[in-house]
C-alpha positions in Angstrom: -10.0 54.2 -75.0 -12.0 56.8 -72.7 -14.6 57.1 -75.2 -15.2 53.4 -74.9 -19.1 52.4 -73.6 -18.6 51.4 -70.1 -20.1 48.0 -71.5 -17.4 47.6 -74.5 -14.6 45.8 -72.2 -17.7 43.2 -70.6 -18.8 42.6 -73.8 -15.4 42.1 -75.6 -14.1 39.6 -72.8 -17.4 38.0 -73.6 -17.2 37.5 -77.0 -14.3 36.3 -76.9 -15.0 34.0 -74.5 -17.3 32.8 -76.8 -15.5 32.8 -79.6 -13.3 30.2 -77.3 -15.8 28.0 -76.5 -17.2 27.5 -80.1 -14.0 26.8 -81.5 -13.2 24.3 -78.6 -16.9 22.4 -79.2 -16.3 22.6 -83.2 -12.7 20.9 -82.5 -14.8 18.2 -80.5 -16.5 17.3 -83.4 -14.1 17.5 -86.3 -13.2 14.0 -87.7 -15.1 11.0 -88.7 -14.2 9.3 -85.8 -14.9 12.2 -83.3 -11.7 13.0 -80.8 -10.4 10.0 -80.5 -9.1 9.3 -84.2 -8.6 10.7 -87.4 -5.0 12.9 -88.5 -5.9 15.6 -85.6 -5.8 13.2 -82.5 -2.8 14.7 -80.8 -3.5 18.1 -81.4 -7.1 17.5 -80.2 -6.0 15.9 -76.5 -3.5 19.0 -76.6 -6.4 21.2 -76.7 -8.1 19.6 -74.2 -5.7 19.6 -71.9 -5.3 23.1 -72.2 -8.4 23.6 -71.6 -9.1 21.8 -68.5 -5.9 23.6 -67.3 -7.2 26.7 -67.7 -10.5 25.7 -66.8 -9.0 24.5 -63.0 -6.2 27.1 -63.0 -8.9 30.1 -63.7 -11.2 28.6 -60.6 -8.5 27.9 -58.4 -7.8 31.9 -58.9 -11.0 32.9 -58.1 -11.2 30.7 -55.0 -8.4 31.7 -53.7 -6.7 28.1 -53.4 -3.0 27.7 -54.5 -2.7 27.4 -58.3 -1.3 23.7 -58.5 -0.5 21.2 -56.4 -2.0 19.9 -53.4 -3.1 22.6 -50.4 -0.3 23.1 -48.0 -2.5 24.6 -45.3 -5.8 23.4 -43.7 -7.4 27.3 -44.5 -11.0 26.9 -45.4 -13.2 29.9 -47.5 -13.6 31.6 -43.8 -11.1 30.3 -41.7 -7.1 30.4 -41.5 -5.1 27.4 -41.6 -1.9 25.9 -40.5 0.6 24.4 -42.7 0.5 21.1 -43.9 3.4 19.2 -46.0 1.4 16.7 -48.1 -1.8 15.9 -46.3 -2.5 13.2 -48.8 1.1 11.5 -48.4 1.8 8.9 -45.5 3.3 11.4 -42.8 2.2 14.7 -42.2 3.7 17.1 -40.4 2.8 20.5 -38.5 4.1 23.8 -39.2 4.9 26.2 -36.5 2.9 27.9 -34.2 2.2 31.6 -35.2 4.6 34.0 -33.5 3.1 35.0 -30.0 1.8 38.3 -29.2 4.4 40.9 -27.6 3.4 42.6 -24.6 1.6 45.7 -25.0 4.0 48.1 -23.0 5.6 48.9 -26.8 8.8 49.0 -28.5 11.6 47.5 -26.3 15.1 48.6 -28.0 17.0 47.6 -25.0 17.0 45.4 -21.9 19.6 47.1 -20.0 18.9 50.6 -18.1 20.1 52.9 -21.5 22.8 56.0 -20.2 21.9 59.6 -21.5 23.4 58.7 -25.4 21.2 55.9 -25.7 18.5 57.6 -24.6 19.0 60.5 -27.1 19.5 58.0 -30.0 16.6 55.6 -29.1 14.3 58.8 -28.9 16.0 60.0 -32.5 15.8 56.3 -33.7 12.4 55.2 -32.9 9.9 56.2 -35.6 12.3 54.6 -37.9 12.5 51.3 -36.0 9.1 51.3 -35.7 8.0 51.4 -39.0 10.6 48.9 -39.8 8.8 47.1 -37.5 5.3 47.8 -39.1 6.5 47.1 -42.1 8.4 43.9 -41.3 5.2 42.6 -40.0 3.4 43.1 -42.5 6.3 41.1 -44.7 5.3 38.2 -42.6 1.9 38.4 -43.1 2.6 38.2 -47.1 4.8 35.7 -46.1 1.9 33.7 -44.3 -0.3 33.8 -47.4 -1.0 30.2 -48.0 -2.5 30.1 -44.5 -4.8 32.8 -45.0 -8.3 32.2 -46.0 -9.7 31.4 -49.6 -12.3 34.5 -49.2 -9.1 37.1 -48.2 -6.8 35.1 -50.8 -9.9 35.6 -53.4 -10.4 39.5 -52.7 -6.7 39.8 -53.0 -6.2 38.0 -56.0 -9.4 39.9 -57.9 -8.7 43.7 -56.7 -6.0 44.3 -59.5 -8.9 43.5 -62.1 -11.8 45.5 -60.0 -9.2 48.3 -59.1 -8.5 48.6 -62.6 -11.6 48.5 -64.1 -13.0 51.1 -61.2 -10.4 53.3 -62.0 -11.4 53.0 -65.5 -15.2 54.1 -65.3 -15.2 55.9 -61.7 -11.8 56.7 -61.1 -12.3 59.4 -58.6 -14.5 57.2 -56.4 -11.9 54.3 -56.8 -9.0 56.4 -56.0 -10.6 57.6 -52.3 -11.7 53.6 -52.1 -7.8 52.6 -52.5 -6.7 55.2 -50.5 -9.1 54.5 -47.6 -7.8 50.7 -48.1 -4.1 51.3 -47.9 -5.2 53.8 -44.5 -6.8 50.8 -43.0 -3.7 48.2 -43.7 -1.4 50.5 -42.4 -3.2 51.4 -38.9 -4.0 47.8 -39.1 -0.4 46.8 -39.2 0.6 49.8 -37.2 -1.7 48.1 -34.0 -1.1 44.5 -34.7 1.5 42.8 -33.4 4.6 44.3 -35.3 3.6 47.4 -33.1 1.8 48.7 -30.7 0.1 44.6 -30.1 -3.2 45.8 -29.2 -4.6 42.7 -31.7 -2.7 39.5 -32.4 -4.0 36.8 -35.4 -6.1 33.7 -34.1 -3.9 31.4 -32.6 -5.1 27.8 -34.4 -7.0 25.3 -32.6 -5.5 22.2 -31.3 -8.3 20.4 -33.7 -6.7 22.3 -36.6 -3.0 22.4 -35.5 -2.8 18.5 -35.0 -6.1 17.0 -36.6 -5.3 16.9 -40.5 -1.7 15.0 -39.5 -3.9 12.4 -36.5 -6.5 11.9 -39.7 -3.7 10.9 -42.3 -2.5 8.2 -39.7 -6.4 7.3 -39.0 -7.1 7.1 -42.6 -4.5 4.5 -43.5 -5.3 2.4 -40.3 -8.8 2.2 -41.0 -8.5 1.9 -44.7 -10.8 5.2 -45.5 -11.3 6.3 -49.5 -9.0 9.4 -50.2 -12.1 11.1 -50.3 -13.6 11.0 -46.7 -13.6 14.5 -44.9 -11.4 14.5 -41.8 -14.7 16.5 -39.7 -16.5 13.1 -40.2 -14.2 10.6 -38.6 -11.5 12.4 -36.3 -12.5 15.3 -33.9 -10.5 16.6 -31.3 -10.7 19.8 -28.6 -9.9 23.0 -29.8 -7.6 22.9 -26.5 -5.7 19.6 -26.0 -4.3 20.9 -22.5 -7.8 21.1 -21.0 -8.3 18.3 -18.2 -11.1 17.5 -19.8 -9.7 17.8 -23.7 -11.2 14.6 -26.0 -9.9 13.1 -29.0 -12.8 11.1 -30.7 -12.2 8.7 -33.6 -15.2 7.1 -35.2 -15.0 3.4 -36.3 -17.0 1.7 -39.4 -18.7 -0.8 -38.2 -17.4 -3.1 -41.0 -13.5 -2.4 -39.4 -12.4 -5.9 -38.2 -9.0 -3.9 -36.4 -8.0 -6.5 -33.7 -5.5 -6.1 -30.4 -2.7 -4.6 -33.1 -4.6 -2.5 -34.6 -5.9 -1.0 -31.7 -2.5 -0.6 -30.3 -1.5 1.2 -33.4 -4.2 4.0 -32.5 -2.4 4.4 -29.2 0.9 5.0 -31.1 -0.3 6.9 -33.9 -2.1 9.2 -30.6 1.2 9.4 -28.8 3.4 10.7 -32.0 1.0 13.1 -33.2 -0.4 14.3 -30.5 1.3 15.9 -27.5 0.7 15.2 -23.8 -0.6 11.3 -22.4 -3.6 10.1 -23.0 -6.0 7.2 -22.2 -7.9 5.0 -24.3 -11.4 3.6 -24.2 -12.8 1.6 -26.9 -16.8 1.3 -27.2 -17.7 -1.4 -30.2 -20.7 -2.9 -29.2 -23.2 0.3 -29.5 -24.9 1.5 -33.0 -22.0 4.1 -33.3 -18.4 2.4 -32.9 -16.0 4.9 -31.9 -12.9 5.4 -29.7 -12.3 8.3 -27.3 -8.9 8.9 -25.7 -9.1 11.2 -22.6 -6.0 12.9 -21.0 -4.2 10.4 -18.9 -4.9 11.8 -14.9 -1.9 13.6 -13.4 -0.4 11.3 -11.1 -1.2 12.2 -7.4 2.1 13.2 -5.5 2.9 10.1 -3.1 3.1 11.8 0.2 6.6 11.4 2.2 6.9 9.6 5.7 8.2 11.4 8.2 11.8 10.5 9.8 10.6 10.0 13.0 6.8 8.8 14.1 5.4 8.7 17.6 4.2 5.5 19.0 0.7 5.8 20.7 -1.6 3.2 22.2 -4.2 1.8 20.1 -6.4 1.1 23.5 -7.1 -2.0 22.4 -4.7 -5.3 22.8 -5.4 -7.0 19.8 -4.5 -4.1 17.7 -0.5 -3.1 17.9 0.8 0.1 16.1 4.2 -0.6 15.0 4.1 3.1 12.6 2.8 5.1 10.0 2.5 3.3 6.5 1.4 4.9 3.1 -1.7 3.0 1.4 -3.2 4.4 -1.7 -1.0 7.8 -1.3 -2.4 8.5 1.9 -0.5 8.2 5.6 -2.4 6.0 7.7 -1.5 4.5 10.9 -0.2 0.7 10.3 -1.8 -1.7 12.9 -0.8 -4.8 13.5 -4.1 -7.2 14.7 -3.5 -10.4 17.1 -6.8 -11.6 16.9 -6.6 -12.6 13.7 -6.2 -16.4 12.1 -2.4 -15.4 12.1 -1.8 -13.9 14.8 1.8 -13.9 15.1 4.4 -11.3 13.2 7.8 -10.2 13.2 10.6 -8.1 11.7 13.3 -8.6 9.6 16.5 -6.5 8.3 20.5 -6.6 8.8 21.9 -6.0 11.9 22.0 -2.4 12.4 18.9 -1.9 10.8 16.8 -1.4 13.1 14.9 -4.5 14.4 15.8 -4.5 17.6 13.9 -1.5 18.1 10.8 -2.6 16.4 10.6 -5.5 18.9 10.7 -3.0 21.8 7.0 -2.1 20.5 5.3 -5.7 21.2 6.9 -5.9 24.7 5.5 -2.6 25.8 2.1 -3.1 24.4 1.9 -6.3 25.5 2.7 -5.1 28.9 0.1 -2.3 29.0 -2.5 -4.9 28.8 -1.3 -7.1 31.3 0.7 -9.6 28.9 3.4 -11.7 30.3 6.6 -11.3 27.7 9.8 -13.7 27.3 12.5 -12.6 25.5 15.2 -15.1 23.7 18.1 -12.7 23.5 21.4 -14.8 22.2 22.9 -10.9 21.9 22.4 -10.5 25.5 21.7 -6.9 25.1 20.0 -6.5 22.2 16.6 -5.4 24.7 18.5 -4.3 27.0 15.9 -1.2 28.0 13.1 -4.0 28.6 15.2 -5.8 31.2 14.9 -5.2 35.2 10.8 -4.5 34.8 7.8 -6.4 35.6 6.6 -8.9 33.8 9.5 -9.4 31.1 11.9 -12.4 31.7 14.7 -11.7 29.0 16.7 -15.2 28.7 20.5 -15.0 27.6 22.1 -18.4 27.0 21.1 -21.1 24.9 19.8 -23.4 27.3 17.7 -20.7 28.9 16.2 -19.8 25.9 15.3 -23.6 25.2 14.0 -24.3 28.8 11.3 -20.9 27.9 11.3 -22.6 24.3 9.7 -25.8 26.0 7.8 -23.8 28.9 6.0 -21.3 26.7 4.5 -24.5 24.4 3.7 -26.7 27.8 2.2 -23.4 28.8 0.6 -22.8 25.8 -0.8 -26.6 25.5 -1.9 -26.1 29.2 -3.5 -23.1 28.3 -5.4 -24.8 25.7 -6.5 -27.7 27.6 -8.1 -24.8 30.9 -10.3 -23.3 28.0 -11.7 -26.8 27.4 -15.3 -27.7 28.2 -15.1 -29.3 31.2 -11.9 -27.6 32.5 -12.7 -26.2 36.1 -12.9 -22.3 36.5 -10.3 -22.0 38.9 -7.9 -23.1 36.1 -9.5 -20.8 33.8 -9.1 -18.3 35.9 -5.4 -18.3 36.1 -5.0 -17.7 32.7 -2.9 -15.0 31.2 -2.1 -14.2 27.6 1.7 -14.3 26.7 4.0 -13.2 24.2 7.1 -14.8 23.0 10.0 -12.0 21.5 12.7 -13.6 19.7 15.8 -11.5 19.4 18.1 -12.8 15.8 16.3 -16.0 15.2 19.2 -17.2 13.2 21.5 -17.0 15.7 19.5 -19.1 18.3 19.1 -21.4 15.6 22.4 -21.6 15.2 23.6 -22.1 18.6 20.8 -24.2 20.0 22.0 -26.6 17.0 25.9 -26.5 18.5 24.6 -26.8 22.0 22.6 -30.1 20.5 25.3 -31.3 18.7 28.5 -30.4 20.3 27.0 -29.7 23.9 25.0 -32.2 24.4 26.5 -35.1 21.8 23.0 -35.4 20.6 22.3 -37.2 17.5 19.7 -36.7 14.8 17.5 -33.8 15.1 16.8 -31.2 18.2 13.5 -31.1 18.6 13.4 -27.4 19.1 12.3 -26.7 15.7 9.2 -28.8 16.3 8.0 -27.1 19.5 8.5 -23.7 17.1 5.7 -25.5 14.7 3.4 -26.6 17.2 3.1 -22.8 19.1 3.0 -21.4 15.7 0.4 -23.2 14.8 -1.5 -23.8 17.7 -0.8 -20.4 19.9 -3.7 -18.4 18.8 -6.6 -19.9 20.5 -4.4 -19.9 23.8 -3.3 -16.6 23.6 0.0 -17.5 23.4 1.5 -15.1 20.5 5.1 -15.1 18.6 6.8 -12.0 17.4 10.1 -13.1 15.6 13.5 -10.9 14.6 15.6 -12.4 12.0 17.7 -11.2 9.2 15.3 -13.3 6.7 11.8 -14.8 6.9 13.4 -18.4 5.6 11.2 -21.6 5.9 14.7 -23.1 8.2 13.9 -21.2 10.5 10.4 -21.8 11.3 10.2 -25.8 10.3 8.5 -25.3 7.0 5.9 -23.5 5.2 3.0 -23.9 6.4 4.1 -22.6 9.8 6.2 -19.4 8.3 2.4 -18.9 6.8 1.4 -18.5 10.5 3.2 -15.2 10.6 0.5 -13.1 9.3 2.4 -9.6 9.5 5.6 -9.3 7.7 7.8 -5.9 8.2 11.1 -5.8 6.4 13.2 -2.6 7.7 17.2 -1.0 5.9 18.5 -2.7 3.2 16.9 -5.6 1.3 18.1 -7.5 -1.4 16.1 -8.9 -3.8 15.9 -12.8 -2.5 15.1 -11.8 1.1 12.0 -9.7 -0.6 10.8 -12.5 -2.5 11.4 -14.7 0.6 9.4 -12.4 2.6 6.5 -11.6 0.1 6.8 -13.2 -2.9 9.3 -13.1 -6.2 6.0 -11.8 -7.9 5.9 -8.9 -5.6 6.9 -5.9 -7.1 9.7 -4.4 -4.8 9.2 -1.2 -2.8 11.9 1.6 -3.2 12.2 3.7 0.0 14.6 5.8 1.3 17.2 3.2 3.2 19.1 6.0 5.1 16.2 6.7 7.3 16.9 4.8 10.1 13.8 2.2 10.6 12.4 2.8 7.4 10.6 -0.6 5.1 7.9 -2.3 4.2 5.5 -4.5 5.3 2.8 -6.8 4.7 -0.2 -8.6 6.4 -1.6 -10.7 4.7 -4.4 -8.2 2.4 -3.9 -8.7 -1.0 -2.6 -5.6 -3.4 -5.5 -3.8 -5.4 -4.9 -5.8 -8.6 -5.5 -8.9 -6.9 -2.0 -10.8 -8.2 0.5 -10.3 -4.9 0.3 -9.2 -1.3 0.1 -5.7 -0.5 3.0 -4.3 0.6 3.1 -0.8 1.5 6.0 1.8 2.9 6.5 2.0 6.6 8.3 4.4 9.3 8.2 2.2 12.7 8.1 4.5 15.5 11.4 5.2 17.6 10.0 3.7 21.1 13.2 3.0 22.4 14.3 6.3 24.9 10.4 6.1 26.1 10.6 1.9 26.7 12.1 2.2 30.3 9.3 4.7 31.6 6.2 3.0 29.4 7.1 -0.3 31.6 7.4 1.3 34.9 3.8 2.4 34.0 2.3 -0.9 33.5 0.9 -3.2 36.3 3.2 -5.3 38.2 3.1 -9.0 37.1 2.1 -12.2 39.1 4.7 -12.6 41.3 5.7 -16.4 40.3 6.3 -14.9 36.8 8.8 -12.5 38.1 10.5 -15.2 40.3 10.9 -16.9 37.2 9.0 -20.2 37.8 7.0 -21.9 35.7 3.1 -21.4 34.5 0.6 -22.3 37.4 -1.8 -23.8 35.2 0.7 -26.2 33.9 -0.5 -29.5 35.9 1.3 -33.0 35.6 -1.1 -34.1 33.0 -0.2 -32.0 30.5 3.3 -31.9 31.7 3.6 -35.6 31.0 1.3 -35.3 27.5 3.8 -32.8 26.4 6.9 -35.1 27.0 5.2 -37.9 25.1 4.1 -35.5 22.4 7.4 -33.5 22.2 10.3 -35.0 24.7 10.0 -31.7 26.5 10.7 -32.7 30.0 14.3 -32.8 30.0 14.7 -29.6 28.6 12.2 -27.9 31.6 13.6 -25.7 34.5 15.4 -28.6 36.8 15.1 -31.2 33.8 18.9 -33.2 32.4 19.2 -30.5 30.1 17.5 -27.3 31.3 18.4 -24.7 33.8 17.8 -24.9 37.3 15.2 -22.0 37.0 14.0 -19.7 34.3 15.5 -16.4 35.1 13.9 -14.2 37.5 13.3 -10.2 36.9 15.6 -8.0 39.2 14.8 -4.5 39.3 16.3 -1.8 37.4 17.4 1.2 39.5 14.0 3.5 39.7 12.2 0.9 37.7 11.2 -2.6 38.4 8.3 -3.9 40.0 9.8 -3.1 43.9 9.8 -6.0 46.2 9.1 -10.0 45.5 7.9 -12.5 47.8 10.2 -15.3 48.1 7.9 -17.8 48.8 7.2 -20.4 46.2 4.7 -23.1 47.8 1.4 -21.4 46.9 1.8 -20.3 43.1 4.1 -23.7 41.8 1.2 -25.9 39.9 0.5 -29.7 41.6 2.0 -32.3 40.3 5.1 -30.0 38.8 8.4 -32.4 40.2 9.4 -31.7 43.5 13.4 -31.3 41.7 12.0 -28.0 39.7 10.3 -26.3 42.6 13.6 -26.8 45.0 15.6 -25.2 42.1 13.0 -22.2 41.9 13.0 -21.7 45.3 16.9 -22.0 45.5 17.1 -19.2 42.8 14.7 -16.9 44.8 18.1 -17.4 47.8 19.6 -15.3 45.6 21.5 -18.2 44.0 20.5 -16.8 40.5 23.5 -15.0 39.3 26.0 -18.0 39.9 24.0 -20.5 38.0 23.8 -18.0 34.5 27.4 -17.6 35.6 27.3 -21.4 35.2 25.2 -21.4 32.0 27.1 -18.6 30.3 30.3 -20.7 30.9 28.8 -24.0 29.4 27.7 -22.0 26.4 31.0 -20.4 26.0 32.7 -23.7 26.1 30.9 -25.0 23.0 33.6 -25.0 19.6 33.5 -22.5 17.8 32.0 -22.8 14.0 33.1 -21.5 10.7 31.5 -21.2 7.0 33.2 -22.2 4.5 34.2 -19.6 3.3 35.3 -18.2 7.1 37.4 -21.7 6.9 39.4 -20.5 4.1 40.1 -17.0 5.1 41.1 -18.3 8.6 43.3 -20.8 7.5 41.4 -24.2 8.6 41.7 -24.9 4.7 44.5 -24.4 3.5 42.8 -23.1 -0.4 40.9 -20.0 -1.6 37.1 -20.3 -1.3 36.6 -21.4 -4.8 38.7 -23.9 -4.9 37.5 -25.5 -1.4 34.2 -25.3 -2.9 35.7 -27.7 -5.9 37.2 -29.9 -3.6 33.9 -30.1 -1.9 32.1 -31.6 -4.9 35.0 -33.6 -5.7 35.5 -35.6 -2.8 31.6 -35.9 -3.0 32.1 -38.0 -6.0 35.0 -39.9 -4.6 32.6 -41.2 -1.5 34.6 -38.6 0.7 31.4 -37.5 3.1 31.9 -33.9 3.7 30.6 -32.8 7.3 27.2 -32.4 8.0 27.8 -29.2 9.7 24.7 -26.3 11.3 22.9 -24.0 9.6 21.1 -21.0 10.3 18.6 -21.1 7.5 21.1 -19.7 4.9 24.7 -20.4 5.4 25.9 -23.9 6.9 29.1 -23.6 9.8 31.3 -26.6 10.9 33.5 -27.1 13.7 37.4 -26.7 13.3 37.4 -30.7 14.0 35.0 -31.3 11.6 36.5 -30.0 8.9 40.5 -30.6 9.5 39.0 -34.4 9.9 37.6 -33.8 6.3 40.9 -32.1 5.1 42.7 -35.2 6.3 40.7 -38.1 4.6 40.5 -35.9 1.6 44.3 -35.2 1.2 44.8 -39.4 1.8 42.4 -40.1 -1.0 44.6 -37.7 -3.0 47.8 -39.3 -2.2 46.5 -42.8 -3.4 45.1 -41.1 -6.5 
């Protein structure tokens, strides 16, 4: 064999590769019919299957690609691959991600501190561990083979054959080449990861890692021949975690994919491809494509503080009432009077807060010279406004009527001194004025048993109705509404079109779902904010929401004014003195006194009218606070043409005789029955069922003719007298017993 020519085992392999190949092409021609026919047909295909099998089996082996089957890995001639199960089948799915590198401080044997024996043996241990380590990596690297690429694979696969035949004719030369090979493996391995980790493989792309299982998806939706390459249509960054990492997806132009089909690229995206991303479609260019970009980190929404400052705007149209969050920013929320709406208010349980809230209007209001009344049916509810200048606070129910009927006679005089030919002097005079309404509701409530019960009136009050007309007419006076209640209902202010009038909306604690929708919509999506921070809501004000389909409604922290309320008002400029003394508007003359009564039957419910207090109550000053000393005269600041009965009675209260007649009032009003709900009925005993089954009885005596009382309400909940309703119970148990 060693005195072959070097060219003998060439030319052998030659010849008989020829010898092959003309037996093969004679075969092809045997038989009259050629292949297809004739005795040898079987044995012919046989051959030439073999031989294509050999054919592909012999250049998959010298390319380096696996023998049969489909590739498993996405390796290329140059490049390593990942792993791949079935690229060509309707899932794919991706191997794992290569083994990361280990630090580069060495061999770790131990986490603990080792003692002096484990020291010893680590020392005595460690070459051996470390080749096992060597050599264990180099186990997975054989191990990794089908992701390695074709030209490595191809080397590996040919050496045995060029090894062999170098050894044959230059052995000596061959031997030092082998042994300089196995040299460079071992250091190789030795530095790599399984050792000392000065080198680690090349981690996979993103594009490589997750594009050949995105493309299968891609393929099927867009109906691609099994042929297209994936580098043509899908192309992603090597590094999908960048900020600025792309997915791209080219579209033929002939693809008629509609709304599903474009939705099925966003799901094929999001379960092959970690992380969110975005969308955007462009189909109308010369190159139809699709491009989904990371979806932007969401910006942290900033946190309200517990507790907020107030602070002067300087200006008195502009009210801060807190600090709000719009667009995840903390700005201040202002609330602005000069506005088409000019009138706002608060709403929440009691408890919640919304008492304090109303302390902000009366304060700014004051600071700029505002004149404030204050319908308080709590009768201490605002207790730190009382006993300063400038702020009446009324108590009973026909005190807070009689400033009910003044403020809109006020209001309509006001009005009618802006006019064109209205003389300076009355012009003059005028001073803008706010009307706080402590628990809405509630007056509601009472002023409809003080109607009713009090007064034996019949039909409706027309309290409601003088609501309407300064809601709707207030602004151009200057004559301004802020309104606390425990629900923006249309009861309470007459209808919709005058709840509209309340431009600013702040809900504070607690709200259930109907009271949002009352207040801002059922469209509104509903805010969720921290409801154990004392104050905290929402509010609105009219501004529509950045999508353009509800009102804007943002999170608010009202400022805690209430330990600064006291001093704030000893601050502010006294009041006119017929304001303090509790007397009516100076530029209130006779004619619009008696245009009001015809318009609204107002005059009996005036200061020293059939149903109205004698005076509107005065403002006595708080210990070191107050606006010091009143004149008690009355003649020069009581408007002509006001009836001589109403100036007597304000001059009689500025005697002093103030205190008896609330006395008086607070009497009447306690005097007035006593109302139940339905439900209350039931748990006191007035019925004699369970709330259900009153409620049945209800709609049954309904059907019999059996009228059930007409009862108040307060916008949600109707209450009836004890009369009323053992009156009911008594007709209803007769119609029983002749049933």
């Amino acid at each position: 064999m060693a005195d072959l020519p070097g060219y003998a085992l060439p030319s052998g392999g030659g010849l008989l590769l020829a010898l092959v190949l003309v037996a093969y092409v004679m075969n092809d021609r045997s038989g009259a019919g050629g292949r297809g026919s004739g005795p040898n047909k079987e044995l012919n295909e046989a051959i030439d299957r073999g031989a294509r099998t050999l054919a592909r089996t012999v250049g998959r082996y010298v390319a380096g690609r696996d023998l049969r089957g489909e590739p498993r890995t996405t390796a290329t001639w140059w490049r390593s691959g990942v792993v791949v199960d079935n690229p060509g089948g309707p899932a794919a799915a991706i191997g794992a991600v290569p083994t990361p590198r280990p630090p580069a401080s060495g061999v770790s044997l131990t986490k603990k501190s080792p003692g002096t024996f484990s020291r010893v043996l680590r020392g005595a241990l460690l070459p051996f561990l470390a080749v096992w380590r060597v050599v264990a990596s180099m186990g997975r690297a054989l191990a990794a083979w089908t992701r390695w690429p074709h030209a490595a694979r191809s080397a590996l696969r040919l050496a045995p054959f060029l090894a062999a035949y170098g050894l044959w004719r230059f052995p000596e030369p061959t031997q030092l080449a082998l042994i300089g090979a196995g040299v460079a493996v071992l250091l190789a391995a030795i530095a790599g990861p399984g050792g000392f980790g000065w080198w680690a493989p090349r981690r996979p792309t993103d594009d490589e890692l997750y594009g050949p299982a995105l493309f299968v998806a891609v393929r099927q939706i867009l109906r691609l021949e099994d042929g297209e390459r994936r580098e043509k249509w899908v192309n992603l960054s090597p590094d999908l975690s960048a900020q600025d990492a792309r997915i791209v997806v080219r579209i033929p132009v002939t693809w008629m994919g509609g709304k599903e089909a474009m939705t099925s690229f966003d799901h094929v995206v999001e379960t092959r491809v970690p992380g969110e991303w975005v969308a955007h479609w462009e189909r109308t260019g010369s190159e139809h494509h699709v491009t989904f970009t990371r979806k932007p980190k969401p910006v942290e929404r900033p946190k309200l503080p517990e507790f907020v400052e107030w602070k002067s705007t300087g200006s008195p149209y502009e009210v801060f009432v807190g600090k709000a969050i719009e667009e995840n920013a903390i700005v201040d929320a202002i609330v602005y009077t000069e506005t088409a709406t000019p009138h706002w208010g608060v709403a929440g349980d009691t408890g919640s807060g919304k008492s304090t809230v109303l302390y902000i209007p009366i304060v700014h209001g004051r600071q700029h010279g505002e004149l404030i009344d204050i319908l308080d049916t709590k009768r201490n509810s605002l207790i730190e406004a009382e006993g300063h200048s400038g702020v009446r606070v009324h108590k009973t129910v026909r005190s807070c009527i009689a400033a009910f009927a003044e403020f809109m006679v006020s209001m309509m005089a006001a009005e009618e001194a802006q006019g064109k030919y209205a003389s300076a002097a009355a012009r003059d005079q005028l001073i803008p004025r706010t009307l706080v309404i402590d628990e809405l509701p509630t007056l509601i409530k009472l002023a409809y048993t003080w109607w009713r019960h009090g007064l034996k009136g019949k039909g409706a009050p027309p309290f409601l109705e003088w609501f309407s007309i300064i809601l709707l007419q207030g602004r151009s006076s200057r004559h301004r509404v802020v309104v606390g209640a425990q629900q923006f209902a249309n009861t309470f202010f007459g209808g919709t079109m005058e709840r509209a009038q309340i431009g600013t909306k702040i809900l504070v604690g607690q709200q259930d779902r109907v009271s949002w929708g009352v207040a801002f919509g059922q469209s509104t999506p509903v805010i969720q904010y921290d409801t154990t921070v004392k104050g905290r809501g929402a509010y609105a004000d009219k501004r529509q929401a950045p999508d353009g389909e509800h009102l804007y409604v943002r999170e608010i922290q009202p400022p805690y004014i209430t330990p600064r309320v006291a001093e704030l008002l000893r601050q502010c400029p006294p009041a006119p003195e017929w304001f303090d003394r509790g007397e009516m508007a100076p530029w209130i003359t006779d004619d619009v006194l008696r245009e009001a009564d015809l318009t609204a039957a107002v005059r009996r419910f005036l200061p020293g009218g059939e149903y109205g207090p004698l005076s509107l109550p005065g403002v006595t000053p708080a210990v070191g606070g107050g606006s010091g000393t009143r004149t008690h005269s009355s003649g020069s600041v009581t408007a002509p043409g006001v009836t001589a009965r109403v100036t007597a009675h304000v001059t009689a209260a500025a005697e002093g005789e103030r205190p008896a007649l609330d006395a008086a009032e607070a009497a009447e009003e306690e005097a007035l029955p006593p109302t139940y709900s339905l439900q209350q009925a039931c748990e006191e005993g007035i019925l004699p069922w369970k709330y259900s089954t009153a409620r049945q009885y209800k709609k049954r005596a309904e059907g019999r003719g059996i009228a059930f009382p007409e009862g108040i309400t307060d916008g949600r909940t109707t209450y009836y007298t004890e009369e009323e309703l053992k009156d009911w119970l008594t007709r209803y148990q007769e119609n029983a017993k002749k049933a």
